[in-house]
Structure formats: structure tokens, C-alpha cells
N, C-alpha and C positions, 0 to 999 in steps of 0.2 A: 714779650715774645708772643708771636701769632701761635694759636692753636693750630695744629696740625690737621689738616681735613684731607680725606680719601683724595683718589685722582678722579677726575671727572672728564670722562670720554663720550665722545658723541656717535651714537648706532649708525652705522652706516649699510649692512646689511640684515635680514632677518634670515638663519641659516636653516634653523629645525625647532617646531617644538619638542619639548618633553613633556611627555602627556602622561609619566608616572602617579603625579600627585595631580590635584585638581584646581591648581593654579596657572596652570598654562604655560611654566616659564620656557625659557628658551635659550638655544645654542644661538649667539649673535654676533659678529662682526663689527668692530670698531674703527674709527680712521686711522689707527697703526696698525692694521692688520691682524690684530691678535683676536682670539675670539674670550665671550665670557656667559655665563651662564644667566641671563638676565630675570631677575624676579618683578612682574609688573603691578605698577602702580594700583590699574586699573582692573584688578585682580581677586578674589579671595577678600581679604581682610582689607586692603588697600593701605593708606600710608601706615596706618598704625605695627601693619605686619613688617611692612619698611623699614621702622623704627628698629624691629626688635631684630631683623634680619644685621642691623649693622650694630646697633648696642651689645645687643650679644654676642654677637662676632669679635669686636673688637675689643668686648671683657673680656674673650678666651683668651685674644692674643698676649694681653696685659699679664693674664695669669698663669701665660708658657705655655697656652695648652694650642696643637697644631690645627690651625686653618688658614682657608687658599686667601689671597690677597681679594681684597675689597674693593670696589670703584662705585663710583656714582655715574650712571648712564645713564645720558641724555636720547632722549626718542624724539627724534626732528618729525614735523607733519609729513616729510616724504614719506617716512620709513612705511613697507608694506602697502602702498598703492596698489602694487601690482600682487598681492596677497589674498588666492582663491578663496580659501579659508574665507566666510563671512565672520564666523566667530573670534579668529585671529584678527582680523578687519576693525573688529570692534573693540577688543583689546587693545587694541595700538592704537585706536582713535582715543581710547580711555585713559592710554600712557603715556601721553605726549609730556615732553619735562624730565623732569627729575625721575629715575627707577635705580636700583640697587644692581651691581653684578659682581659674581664671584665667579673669581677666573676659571678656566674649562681646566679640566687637569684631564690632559688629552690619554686616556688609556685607562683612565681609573674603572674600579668596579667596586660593585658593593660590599660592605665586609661582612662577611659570613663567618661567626663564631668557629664552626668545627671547619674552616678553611681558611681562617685568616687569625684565628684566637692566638697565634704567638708574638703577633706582630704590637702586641695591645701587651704591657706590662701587667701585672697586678696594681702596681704603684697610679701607673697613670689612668688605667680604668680608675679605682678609684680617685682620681682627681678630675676626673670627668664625672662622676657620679655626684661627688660634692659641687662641682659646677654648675650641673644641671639642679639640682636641688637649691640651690641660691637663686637661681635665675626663672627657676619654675619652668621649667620647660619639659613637656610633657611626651616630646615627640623624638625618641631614641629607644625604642623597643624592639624586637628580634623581630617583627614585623617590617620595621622600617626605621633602622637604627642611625637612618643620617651622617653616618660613617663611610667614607671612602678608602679604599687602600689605592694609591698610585707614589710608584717609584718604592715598593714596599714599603712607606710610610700610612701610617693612618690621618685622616683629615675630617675635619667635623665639619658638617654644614646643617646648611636649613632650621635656622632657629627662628622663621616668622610667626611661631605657634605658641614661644615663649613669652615672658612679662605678660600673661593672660592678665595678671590685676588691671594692668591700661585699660583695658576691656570698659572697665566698672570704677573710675580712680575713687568718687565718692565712697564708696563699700568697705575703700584699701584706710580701715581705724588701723591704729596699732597693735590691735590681737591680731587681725589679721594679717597683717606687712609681714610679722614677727613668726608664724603660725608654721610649724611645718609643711614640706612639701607632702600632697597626698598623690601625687600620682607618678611613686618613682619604683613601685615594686615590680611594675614590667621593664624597668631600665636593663636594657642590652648585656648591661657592663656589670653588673648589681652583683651575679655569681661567682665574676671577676675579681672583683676590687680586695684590695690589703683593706688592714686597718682606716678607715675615714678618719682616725683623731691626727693622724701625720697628714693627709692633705690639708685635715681645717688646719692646723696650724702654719703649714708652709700657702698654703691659697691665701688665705684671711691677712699672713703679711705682704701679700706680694699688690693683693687690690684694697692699697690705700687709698685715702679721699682724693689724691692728685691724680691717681690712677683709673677710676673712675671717670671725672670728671676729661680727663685726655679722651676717653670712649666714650664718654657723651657729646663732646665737642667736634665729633666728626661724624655726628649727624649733619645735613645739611638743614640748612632753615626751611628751604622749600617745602619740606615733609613735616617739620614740626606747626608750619603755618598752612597745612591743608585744610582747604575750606570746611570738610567733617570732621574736622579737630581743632579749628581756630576758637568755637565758641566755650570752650572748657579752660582755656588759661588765658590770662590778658597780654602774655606778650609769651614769648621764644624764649627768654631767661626763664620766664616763672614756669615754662615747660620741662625744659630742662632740669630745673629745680626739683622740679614733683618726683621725677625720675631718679636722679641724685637722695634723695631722701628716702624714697623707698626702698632703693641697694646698698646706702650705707645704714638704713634702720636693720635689715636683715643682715647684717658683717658686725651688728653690736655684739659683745659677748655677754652673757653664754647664748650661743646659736642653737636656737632649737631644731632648728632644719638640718644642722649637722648631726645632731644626738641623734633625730628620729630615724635618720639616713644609716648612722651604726648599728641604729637598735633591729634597723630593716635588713640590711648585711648580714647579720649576725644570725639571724631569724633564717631568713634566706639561707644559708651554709647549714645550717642545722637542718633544715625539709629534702636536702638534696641527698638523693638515695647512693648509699655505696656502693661504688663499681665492684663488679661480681670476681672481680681479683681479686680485690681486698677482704671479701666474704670470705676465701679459702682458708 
């Protein structure tokens, strides 16, 4: 049976950037009409961020947790000819190919803890807190918690900042694969979250090796064979591979990125000052 890979839609207009974050991405137009949020190649981190924008994404989905559908989006040499923007101009001469899109979820807004905190369980916070601490992803803080609410549902995005190891894969020994996450105590959700021993155990069975490897497989090659990442693995499988070994070494038991993540909850809940009701 074929591996299951994203849909792959070709840009057919450029509608708005989003100039929040410093990657340029953008509101775009596809040839079915629908529009998606496009993350570009030629960007920031470039394919590697690619990488972790659909790995990661499509670990959440594996693991039940809620994000907008994924596509692979092609940037034909038209797109943006007529795009004042020189900066934009350069971007999309830099994009041309293969780029990442996640669908627009037309009306959403950002989730604000003391305006959206009911919509986020205790349970699923923390299962998103254990998530992001498997996957190391550093970028869901009350700053810029990468959280959507639309349709009163919450939606995760923007995980190109995660699997920072890729960064450095020589570095990635097994203390460190293995090594607690260190940058989860400004995590959004962190104040939120139930016990983390019931997600690691319901997460940890739900992303088995087959499970995995289904969210590696829909990576495209394109990305995994980009010219500043071709000369680090000899082929697309041993690419793969590297990646596959790093997420199933950190899901071995006992998970120390789970423990540290309890031991950081727990800590957390104890510094938080009692509401002056409960003083009386």
C-alpha cells in the first residue's frame, strides 16, 4: 500500500502577506479556489523549517490533537510578476516549487488565555504541553502561543521552529536525543494542564512506529532533497531515517522530557498566587 502524501495544489494567486512573524508567509489562492496560509521555501529557516512545519503537524494529527489540514503548494515562476513588494518579489523568486500550506481558517483569532481559557480542556492542554515537549518546540508562549480558536474550536499551528536538533543532527548523541525539553516553562498551556502522567501514557500509545513513520512519509522528497540539506544524508530514506530515530529514541521509556515536564507543572502550580477569594 502507497504511503499517504498531503494534497499538492498549485498557487495560482498571491492575496496578502502576514507580516506578524518574520517569515513572510501569506494568504494565497489555489486553482480550486480555496485559499491557504502559505509558509515559503525561500524564507527564514527554508526547507528544514518545511520539514518540521508538516512533521510536526502531522504528529499532532496522529496523536488526536487539533490542526487545520496540510497541503503542499506549488509556486509556479508566474506567481507575483506583478508584485510591488520587491521583497515579496524575491521571496517567490526564492519559492519557486514545492512550499507547505495550511488551510486559512477564515475568521479565526488568536487564543487569549483570559478570553478563550475555557475552550482548552485541562486534559488537552496538557496533551499539547506533552506534545510540544517530545517534539521540542519552543514556540507556544503567551507571547505568541500559535493557537487559533475558530468555529470555537482551538487549532495549533506554526511548528517551523520545532525539531531545532535538525539544526545541529551531528550534536543529536543519545544524552542529548533523550535530554529533557529546556524551553517549556513559558509554555502557554503549562498553568493549564492536568496531570502529564495520563497524556504520556494515552500520547506514547497512540504514536507508535507506524504512526510515525505515516507523518514522516508525507513529507515530500522535494524538501528532504534540498540542495542545503542534500549533503548531510546519502539518499531521502536515510533522511527520513535520522528523523524516525530521533522521535522514536525520545517515546523509549522511561521519558525524561515527560517526568521534567511534571516536575515543571507541578512547580508551576505551586508559584501561582491565590486568588484573593480564596484568601478570605
Amino acid at each position: 500500500m502507497a504511503p499517504e502524501s498531503l494534497p499538492r495544489l498549485t498557487a495560482t494567486r498571491y492575496v496578502v502577506p502576514l507580516r506578524e512573524g518574520g517569515t513572510l508567509p501569506a494568504v494565497v489562492e489555489v486553482e480550486d479556489g480555496s485559499l491557504w496560509v502559505v509558509k515559503f521555501r525561500g524564507a527564514g529557516q527554508g526547507a528544514r523549517a518545511l520539514i518540521a512545519e508538516i512533521l510536526v503537524g502531522e504528529l499532532a494529527r496522529e496523536a488526536g490533537l487539533p490542526v487545520p489540514e496540510l497541503a503542499v503548494i506549488v509556486v509556479p515562476e508566474a506567481l507575483g510578476r506583478l508584485e510591488r513588494d520587491p521583497e515579496i518579489q524575491d521571496l517567490l523568486k526564492g519559492s519557486r516549487g514545492v512550499n507547505v500550506g495550511i488551510r486559512y481558517l477564515e475568521g479565526a483569532f488568536n487564543f487569549e488565555p483570559r478570553a478563550a481559557g475555557d475552550l482548552i480542556s485541562s486534559d488537552l492542554a496538557a496533551r499539547i504541553v506533552w506534545f510540544d515537549a517530545w517534539v521540542t518546540n519552543p514556540d507556544r508562549t503567551p507571547r505568541n502561543p500559535n493557537l487559533m480558536i475558530h468555529d470555537g474550536r482551538p487549532w495549533l499551528i506554526d511548528h517551523g521552529a520545532a525539531l531545532y536538533g535538525h539544526f545541529n543532527w551531528p550534536r543529536m548523541d543519545a544524552t542529548r536525543t533523550r535530554a529533557p525539553f529546556q524551553h517549556l516553562e513559558r509554555h502557554v498551556l503549562l498553568g493549564r494542564a492536568s496531570d502529564l502522567d495520563e497524556a504520556d501514557r494515552a500520547l506514547a500509545a497512540r504514536l507508535t512506529p507506524h504512526a510515525v513513520t505515516r507523518a514522516l512519509d508525507r513529507i515530500p522528497d522535494e524538501l528532504l532533497t534540498d540542495p542545503l540539506l542534500q549533503a548531510e544524508f546519502e539518499s531521502v530514506r536515510t533522511h527520513r531515517a535520522r528523523y524516525r530515530e530521533f522521535l522514536l529514541d525520545r517515546l523509549e521509556a522511561p521519558r525524561a522530557f515527560a517526568r521534567a515536564a511534571e516536575a515543571l507543572r507541578r512547580a508551576h502550580r505551586e508559584r501561582r498566587p491565590t486568588p484573593l477569594k480564596a484568601r478570605r
